[in-house]
N, C-alpha and C positions, 0 to 999 in steps of 0.2 A: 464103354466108358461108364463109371458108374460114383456119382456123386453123395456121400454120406454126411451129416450136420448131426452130429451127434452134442455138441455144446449150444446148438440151439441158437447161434448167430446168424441165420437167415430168418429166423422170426421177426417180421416188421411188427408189425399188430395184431390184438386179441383183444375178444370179448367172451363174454358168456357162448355167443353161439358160433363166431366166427374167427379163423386163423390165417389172416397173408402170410405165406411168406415167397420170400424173393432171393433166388438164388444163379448165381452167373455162372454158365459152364460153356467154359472155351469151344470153340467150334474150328478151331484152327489146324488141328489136326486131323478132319472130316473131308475129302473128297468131294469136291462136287456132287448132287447125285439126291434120292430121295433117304428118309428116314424117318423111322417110327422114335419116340420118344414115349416111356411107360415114369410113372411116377405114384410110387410110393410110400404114403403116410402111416406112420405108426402112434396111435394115440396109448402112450403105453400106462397113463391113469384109469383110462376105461376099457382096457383091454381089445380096441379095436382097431382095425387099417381098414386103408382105402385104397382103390389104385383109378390114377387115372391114365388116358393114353391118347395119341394123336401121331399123326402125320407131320412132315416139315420137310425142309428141301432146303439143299445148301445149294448156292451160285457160283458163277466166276463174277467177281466184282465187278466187270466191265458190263456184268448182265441186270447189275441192281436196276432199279425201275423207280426214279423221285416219288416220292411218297406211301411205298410200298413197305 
């Protein structure tokens, strides 16, 4: 699965040194099971990226856990 924003609608906020942004990607199609998620910034003003990466884990809903 691989999520692209190219018109820059998932930018919430910026400053000088800092960029949120927030973006929704379905999980609905995901298996139960473990997953790595990798993410990739592309700062195409100062010719730089970044990547970041993690772990996550999809459930059966009857496994959610209150306040998890």
């Amino acid at each position: 699965m691989a999520a692209t924003d190219e018109s820059g609608e998932s930018t919430q906020f910026f400053s000088g040194q800092r960029v949120v942004l927030l973006k929704k990607l379905s999980l609905a199609e995901l298996e139960p099971g473990k997953y790595w998620i990798q993410v990739e910034v592309v700062d195409r003003m100062n010719d730089r990226r970044v990547e970041v990466s993690d772990d996550f884990s999809v459930v059966e809903e009857d496994q959610v856990v209150a306040g998890s």
